[in-house]
C-alpha positions as CSV (number, residue, x, y, z in Angstrom):
1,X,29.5,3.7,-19.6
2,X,29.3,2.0,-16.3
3,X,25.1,1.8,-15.3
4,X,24.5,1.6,-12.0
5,X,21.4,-0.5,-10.3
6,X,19.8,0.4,-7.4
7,X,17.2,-1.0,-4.6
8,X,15.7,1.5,-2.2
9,X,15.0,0.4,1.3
10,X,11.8,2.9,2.8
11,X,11.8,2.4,6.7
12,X,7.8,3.3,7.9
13,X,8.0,3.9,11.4
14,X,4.2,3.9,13.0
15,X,3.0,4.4,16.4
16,X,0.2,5.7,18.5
17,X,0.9,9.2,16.8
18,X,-0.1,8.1,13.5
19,X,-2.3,10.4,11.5
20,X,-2.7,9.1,8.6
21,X,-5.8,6.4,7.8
22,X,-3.8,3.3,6.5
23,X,-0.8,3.6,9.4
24,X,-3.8,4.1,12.2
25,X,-5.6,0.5,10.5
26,X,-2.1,-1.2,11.0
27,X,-1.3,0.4,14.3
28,X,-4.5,-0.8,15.1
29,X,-4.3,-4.0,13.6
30,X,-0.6,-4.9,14.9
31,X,-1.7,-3.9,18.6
32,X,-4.6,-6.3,18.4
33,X,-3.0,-9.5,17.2
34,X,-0.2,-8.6,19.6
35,X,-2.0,-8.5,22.3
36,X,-3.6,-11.9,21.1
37,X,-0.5,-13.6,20.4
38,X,1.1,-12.4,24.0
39,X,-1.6,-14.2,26.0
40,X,0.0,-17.9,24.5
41,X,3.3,-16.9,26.0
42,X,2.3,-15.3,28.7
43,X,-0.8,-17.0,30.6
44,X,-0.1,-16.4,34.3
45,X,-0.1,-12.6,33.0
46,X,3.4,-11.7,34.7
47,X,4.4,-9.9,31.8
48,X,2.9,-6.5,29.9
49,X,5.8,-5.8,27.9
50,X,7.3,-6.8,24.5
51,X,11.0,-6.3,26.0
52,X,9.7,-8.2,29.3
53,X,8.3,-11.7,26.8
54,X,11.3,-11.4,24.8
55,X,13.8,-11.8,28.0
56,X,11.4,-14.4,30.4
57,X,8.9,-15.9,28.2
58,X,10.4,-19.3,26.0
59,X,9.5,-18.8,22.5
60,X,8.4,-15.4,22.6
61,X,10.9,-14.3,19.7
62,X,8.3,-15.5,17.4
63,X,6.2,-12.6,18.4
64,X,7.3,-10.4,15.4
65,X,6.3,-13.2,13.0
66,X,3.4,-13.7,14.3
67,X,2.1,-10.3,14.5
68,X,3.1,-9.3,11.5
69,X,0.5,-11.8,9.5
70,X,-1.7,-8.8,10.6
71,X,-0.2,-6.3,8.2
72,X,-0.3,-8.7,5.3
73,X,-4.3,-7.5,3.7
74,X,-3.0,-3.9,4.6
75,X,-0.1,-4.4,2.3
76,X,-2.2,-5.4,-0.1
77,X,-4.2,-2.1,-0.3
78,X,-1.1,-0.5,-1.5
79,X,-1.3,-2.2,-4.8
80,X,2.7,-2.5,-4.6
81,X,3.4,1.2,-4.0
82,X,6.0,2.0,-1.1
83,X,3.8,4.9,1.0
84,X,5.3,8.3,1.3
85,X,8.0,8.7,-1.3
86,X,6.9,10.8,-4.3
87,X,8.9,12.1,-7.0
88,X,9.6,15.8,-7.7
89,X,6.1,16.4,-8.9
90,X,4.5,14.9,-5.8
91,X,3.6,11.3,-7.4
92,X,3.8,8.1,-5.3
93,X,6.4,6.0,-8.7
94,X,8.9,3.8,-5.8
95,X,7.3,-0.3,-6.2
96,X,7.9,-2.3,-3.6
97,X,9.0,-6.4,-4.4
98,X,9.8,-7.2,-1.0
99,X,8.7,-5.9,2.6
100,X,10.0,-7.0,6.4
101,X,8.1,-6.2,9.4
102,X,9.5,-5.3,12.6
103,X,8.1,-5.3,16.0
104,X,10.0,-2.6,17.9
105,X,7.8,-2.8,21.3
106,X,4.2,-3.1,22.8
107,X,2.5,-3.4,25.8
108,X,-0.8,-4.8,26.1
109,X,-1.5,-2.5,29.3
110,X,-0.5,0.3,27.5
111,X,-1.1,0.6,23.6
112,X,0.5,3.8,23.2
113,X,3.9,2.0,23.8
114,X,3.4,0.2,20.8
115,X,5.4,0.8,17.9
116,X,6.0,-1.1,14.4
117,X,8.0,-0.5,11.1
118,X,8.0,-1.7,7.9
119,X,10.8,-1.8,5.8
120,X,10.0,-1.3,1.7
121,X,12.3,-3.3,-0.5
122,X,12.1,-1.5,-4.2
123,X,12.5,-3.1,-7.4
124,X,15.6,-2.0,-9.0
125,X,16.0,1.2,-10.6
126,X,18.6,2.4,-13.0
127,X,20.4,5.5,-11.3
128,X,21.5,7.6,-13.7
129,X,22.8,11.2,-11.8
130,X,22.3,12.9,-8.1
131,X,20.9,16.7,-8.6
132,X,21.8,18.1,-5.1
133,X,19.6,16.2,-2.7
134,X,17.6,14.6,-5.4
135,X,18.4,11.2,-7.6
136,X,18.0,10.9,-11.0
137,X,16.3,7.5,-11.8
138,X,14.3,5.0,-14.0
139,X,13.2,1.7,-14.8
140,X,15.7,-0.9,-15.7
141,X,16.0,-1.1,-19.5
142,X,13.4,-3.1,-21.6
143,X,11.0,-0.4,-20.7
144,X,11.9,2.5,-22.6
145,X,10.0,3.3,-25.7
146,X,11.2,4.8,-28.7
147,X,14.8,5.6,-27.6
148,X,13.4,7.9,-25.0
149,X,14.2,6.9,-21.1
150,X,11.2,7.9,-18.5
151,X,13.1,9.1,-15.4
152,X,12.0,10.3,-11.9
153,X,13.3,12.6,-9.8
154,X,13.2,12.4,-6.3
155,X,15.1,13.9,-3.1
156,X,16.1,11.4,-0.7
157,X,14.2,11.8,2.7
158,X,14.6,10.1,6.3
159,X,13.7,6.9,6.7
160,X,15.1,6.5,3.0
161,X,18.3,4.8,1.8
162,X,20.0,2.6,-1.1
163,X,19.9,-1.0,-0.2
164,X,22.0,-2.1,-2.9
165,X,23.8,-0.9,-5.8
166,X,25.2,-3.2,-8.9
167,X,27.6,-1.9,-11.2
168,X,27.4,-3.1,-14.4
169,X,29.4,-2.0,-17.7
């Protein structure tokens, strides 16, 4: 039997509508060192935008990396959980190995333009059988106990998708 391997990629969009505490702290957080970091590329103050650094300001496409050592201690907090993807019975179970931050656009007039995402790289995951909207999953194998297999079930949801998948078998 062929076993397939899985990594989920979780796309966290946040922005000046956030409601929950931990994506207001990075909002926060990320709009603050942005604004920081624009002032090195932009000291005769001609620019307000992200967009407007990226096309007239030299070396402004560092920007994203340098913002996004802000969201590093917030990361943290999540003790390796990707945020809002819970299995059928409403548990957080997706870990996360690997994460990429993106800087989508700012404004340091304007801090409701500003918008981040962070994509959640899982660690594998064993997919055993789709359900309708839901996959069938578990942990790769060296973690069962006693012959039995612990499995999740969860629906896939926006923002959600298979990064990769290994065939092996």
């Amino acid at each position: 039997m062929t076993e397939r391997t899985i990594t989920l990629c979780y796309r966290k969009l946040i922005d000046a509508s956030a409601t929950r505490p931990w994506d207001k702290l990075v909002f926060a957080a990320t709009y603050r060192e942005f604004c920081l970091q624009a002032q090195y590329f932009n000291q005769e103050k001609r620019y307000h935008s992200l967009a407007e650094l990226l096309q007239h300001a030299p070396g402004a496409a560092q920007l994203p990396f340098l913002v996004s050592g802000a969201v590093r201690g917030y990361l943290q907090q999540l003790n390796g959980q990707v945020p809002d993807v819970a299995d059928n019975l409403g548990r957080l179970f997706l870990k996360f190995t690997q994460f990429q931050f993106n800087l989508l656009a700012s404004d340091v007039l304007d801090q409701a333009r500003h918008q981040v995402a962070i994509n959640f790289y899982s660690e594998p995951l064993v997919w055993h059988d789709t359900v309708g909207p839901y996959l069938l999953v578990s942990a790769p194998p060296g973690t069962a106990t006693a012959g039995e297999i612990p499995t999740r079930l969860f629906q896939i949801q926006p923002y959600l998708s298979i990064h990769s998948l290994q065939a092996t078998g």
